[in-house]
C-alpha positions in Angstrom: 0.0 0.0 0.0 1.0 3.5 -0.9 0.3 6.8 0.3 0.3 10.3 -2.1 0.8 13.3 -0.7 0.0 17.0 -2.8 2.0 20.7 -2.8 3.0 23.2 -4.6 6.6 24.3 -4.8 8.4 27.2 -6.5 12.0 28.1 -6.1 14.6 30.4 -7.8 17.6 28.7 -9.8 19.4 30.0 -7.0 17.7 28.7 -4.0 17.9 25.1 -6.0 21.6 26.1 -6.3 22.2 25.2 -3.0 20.4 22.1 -3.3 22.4 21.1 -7.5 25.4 21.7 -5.2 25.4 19.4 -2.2 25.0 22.0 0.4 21.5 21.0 1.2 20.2 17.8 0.9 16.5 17.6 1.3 13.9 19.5 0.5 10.8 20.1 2.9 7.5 21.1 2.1 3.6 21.7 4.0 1.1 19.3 1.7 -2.0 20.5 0.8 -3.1 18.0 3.5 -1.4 19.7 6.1 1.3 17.8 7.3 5.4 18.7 6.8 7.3 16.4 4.5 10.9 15.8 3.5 12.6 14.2 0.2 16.2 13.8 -1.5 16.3 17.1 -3.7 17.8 15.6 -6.4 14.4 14.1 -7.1 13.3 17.6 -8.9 16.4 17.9 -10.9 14.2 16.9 -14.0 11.8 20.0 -13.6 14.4 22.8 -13.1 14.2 25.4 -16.2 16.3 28.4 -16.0 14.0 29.8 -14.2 13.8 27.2 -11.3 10.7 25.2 -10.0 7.4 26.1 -9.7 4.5 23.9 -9.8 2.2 21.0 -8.2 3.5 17.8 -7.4 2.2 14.6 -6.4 4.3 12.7 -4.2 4.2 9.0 -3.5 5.5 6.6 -0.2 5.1 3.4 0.4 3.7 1.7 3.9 7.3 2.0 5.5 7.1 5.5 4.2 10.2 5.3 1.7 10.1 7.4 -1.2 8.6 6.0 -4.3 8.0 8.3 -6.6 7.5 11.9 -7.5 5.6 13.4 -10.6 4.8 17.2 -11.8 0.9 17.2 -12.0 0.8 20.9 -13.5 4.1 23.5 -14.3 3.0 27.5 -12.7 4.5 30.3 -14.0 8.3 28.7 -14.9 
């Protein structure tokens, strides 16, 4: 059995800078549900445009809540 959890995020290219180059690690974002979450950063590598992030994402755990998958439901204003 897994679990979804929903949120929007939008960052610059430079506050994902930190994240491209090692300094931080994890990213940590409030669902739409409520509750605080944390995942590897390099999981949004594939959505970063010269702009940075910024959309709604659908993220996915499994019963031992390990990560098991992350997908862009709709890109904002990048």
């Amino acid at each position: 059995m897994s679990t979804s959890a929903y949120f929007y995020l939008k960052l610059t290219t430079e506050e994902f800078l930190e994240y491209y180059q090692g300094y931080k690690i994890f990213i940590r974002v409030r669902t739409y549900q409520g509750f605080t979450i944390k995942f590897r950063a390099e999981h949004l590598r594939q959505w970063v445009t010269p702009l940075g992030i910024d959309g709604e994402f659908e993220i996915v755990f499994d019963k031992h809540n390990q990560f098991v998958s992350l997908r862009r439901l709709r890109a904002k204003g990048v």
